[in-house]
Steps between C-alpha positions, in 0.01 A plus 500: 500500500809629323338478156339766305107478608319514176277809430212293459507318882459643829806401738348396853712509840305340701658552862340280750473545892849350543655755301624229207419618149445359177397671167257364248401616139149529442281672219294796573158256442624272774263474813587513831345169486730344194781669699502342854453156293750556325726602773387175674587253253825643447584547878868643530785278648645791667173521680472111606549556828190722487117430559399398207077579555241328262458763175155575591640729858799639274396868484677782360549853667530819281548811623384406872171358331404140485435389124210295415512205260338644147730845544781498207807612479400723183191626743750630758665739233844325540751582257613221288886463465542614804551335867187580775567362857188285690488328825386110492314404842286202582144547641207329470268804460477851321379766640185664303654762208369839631494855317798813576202694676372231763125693591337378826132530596374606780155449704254600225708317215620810331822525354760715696916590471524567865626237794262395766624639871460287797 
């Protein structure tokens, strides 16, 4: 988009598998819900030739992590008035949001940092 984004939007490139692009403009309260709906009723032409997936398997990838539906754009920490690149993939399922320090437990279902050796 050639025009000026306005400081109170979040620009969107949304690159999908294919390697097309498209930006949106969406507020920093938008969902990643309200954003792959909105990004499916407004399909691009320069993507027609592209898969176009039923909205509810439109997910969004941000920073190698899958985003699930409530998480906003404001809850991400993206700067408005500014452009932030995410990929656009279809898949019917999410994998299960998991914490920077994955724990396992072992035998006696303690708690341990430390990988099991086989």
């Amino acid at each position: 988009m050639a025009s000026q984004i306005p400081p109170d939007k979040v620009n969107l490139k949304l690159i999908l598998v294919s390697g097309k692009t498209k930006e949106f403009r969406f507020f920093p309260s938008d969902s990643v819900t309200i954003i792959t709906q909105h990004v499916y009723d407004n399909w691009p032409e320069e993507w027609a030739d592209e898969q176009h997936p039923p909205t509810n398997i439109l997910r969004l990838i941000y920073q190698g992590r899958f985003l699930h539906g409530s998480v906003t754009l404001g809850g991400l920490q993206l700067a408005t008035g500014r452009t932030t690149v995410m990929h656009m993939v279809a898949r019917e399922t999410l994998p299960e949001p998991n914490s920077q320090s994955q724990m396992k437990k072992d035998k006696n279902g303690e708690q341990s940092n430390c990988c099991t050796v086989i």
